[in-house]
C-alpha positions as CSV (number, residue, x, y, z in Angstrom):
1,X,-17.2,-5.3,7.0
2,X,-15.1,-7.8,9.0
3,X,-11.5,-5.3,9.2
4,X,-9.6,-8.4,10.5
5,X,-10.7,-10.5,7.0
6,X,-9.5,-7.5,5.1
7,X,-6.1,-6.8,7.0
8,X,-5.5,-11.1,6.2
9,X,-6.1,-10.4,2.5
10,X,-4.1,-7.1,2.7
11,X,-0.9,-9.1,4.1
12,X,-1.9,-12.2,2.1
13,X,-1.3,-10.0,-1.2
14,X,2.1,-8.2,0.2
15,X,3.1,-11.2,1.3
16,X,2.6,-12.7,-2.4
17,X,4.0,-9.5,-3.9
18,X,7.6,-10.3,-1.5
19,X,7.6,-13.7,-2.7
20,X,8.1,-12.5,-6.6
21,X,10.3,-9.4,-5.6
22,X,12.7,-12.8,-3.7
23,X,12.6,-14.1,-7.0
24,X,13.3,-11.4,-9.3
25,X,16.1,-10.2,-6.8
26,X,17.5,-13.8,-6.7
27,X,17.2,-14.4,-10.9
28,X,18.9,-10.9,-10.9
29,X,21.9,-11.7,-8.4
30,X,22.3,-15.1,-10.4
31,X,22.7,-12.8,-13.9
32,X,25.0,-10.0,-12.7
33,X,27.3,-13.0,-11.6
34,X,26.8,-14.8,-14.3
35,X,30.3,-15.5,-16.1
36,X,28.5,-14.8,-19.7
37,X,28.1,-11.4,-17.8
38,X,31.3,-10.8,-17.2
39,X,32.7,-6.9,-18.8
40,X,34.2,-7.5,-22.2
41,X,34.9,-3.7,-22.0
42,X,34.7,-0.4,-20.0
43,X,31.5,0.2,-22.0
44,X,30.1,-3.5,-21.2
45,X,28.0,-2.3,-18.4
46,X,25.3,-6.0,-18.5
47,X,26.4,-7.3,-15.0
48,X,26.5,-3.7,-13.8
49,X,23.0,-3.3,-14.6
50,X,22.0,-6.9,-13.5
51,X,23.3,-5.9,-9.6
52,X,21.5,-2.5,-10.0
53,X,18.3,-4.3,-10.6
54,X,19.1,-6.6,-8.4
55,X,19.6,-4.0,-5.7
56,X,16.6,-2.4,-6.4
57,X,14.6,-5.4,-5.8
58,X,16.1,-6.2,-2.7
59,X,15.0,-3.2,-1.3
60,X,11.6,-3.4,-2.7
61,X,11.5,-6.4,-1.4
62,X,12.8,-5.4,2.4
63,X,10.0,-2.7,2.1
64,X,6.9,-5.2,1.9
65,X,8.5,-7.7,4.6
66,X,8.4,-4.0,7.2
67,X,5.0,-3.4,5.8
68,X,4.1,-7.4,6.3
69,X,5.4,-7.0,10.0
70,X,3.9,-3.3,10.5
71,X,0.3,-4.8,9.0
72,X,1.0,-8.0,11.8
73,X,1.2,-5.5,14.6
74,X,-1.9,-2.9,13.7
75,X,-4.2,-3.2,16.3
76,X,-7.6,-4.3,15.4
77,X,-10.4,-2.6,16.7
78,X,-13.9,-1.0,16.0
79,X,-14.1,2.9,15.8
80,X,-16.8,4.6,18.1
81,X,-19.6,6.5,16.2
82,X,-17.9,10.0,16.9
83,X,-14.1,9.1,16.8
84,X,-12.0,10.8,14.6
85,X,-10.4,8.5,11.7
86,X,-7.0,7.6,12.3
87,X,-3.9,4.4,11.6
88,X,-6.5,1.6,11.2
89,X,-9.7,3.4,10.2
90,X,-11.8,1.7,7.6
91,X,-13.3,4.6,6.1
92,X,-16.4,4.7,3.8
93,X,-16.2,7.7,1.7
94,X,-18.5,8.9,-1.1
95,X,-17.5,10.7,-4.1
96,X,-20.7,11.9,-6.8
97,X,-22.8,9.5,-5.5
98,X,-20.4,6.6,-5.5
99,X,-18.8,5.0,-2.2
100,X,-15.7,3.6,-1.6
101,X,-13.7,2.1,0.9
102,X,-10.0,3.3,2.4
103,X,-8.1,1.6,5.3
104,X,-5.8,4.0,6.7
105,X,-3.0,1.6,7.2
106,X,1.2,2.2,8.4
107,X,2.7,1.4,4.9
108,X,1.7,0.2,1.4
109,X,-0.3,2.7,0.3
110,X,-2.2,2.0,-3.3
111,X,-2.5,-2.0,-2.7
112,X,-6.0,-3.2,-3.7
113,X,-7.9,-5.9,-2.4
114,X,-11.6,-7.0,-3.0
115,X,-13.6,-8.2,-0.1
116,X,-17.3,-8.7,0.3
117,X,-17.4,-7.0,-3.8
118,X,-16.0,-4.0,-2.9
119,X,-12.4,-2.5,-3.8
120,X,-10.2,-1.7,-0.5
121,X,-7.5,0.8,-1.2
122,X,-4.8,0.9,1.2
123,X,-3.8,5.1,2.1
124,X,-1.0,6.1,4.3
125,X,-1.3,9.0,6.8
126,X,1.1,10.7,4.5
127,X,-0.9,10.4,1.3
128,X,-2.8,13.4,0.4
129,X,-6.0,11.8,0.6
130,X,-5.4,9.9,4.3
131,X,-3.6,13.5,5.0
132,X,-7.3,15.2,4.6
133,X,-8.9,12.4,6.5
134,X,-6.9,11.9,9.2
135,X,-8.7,13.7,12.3
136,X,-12.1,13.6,10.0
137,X,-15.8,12.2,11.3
138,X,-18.0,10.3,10.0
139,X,-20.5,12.5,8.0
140,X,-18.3,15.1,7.7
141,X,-18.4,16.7,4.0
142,X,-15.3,17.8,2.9
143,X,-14.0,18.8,0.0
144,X,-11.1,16.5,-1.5
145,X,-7.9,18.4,-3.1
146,X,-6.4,15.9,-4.9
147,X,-3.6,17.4,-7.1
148,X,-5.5,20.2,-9.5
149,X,-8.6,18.9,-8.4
150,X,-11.2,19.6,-6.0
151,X,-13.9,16.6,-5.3
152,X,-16.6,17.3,-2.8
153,X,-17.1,14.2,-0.8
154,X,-19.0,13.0,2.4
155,X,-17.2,10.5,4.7
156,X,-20.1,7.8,5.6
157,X,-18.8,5.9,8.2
158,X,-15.3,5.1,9.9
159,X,-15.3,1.7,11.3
């Protein structure tokens, strides 16, 4: 799999994710302002809550532009045969007979993308699954705690 055509579609979607967090964040500013908004009473909390949610979504918002920039500086590169996974590790890992497909990336852990028909799920180092991996091999078993449960699992390749 070409791990520069998946790290485009990765910042591609955060970067379309920022764009309606900007909106939402503006819309929200716009209402908490708003003179229909304006406390009728000490129990009228409506602009209170607008700049709350505003606030929130701001931040969300300064969140994907840090993992935009962090994504822009991750180093591109294959992994040799016998390196252990680590930040920018496309890993191959399967589960019951199934395989799927993690990058180990800085920040934005959970976003999906599809490329070449199969689901890439972005895991941080500090995730409890990338905190198993990290240091792992390829065709190493292992077995996967995940919360209550216990998955064995067979990493397939790191590239």
């Amino acid at each position: 799999m070409n791990k520069r055509a998946i790290l485009k579609k990765i910042t591609t979607k955060l970067a379309e994710e920022l764009e309606v967090y900007l909106r939402a964040a503006q819309f929200s500013r716009a209402e908490a302002t708003h003179e229909q908004n304006k406390a009728e009473s000490k129990y009228d909390t409506r602009g209170l809550e607008a700049s709350y949610l505003a606030r929130g979504q701001s931040r969300q918002a300064a969140e994907l532009e840090a993992a935009i920039n962090e994504f822009g500086k991750l180093t591109v590169r294959k992994f040799a045969d016998d390196e252990a996974i680590n930040l920018g590790a496309l890993v191959e890992l399967e589960q019951g007979g199934e395989s799927s497909y993690y990058l180990l990336g800085p920040r934005a852990g959970g976003t999906e993308v599809i490329h070449e028909k199969n689901e890439i799920f972005v895991i941080t180092p500090q995730s409890p699954l990338g905190e198993q991996l990290i240091g792992k091999k390829a065709g190493q078993a292992l077995e996967l705690k995940l919360g209550k449960e216990v998955r064995l699992a067979k990493i397939i390749a790191v590239k």
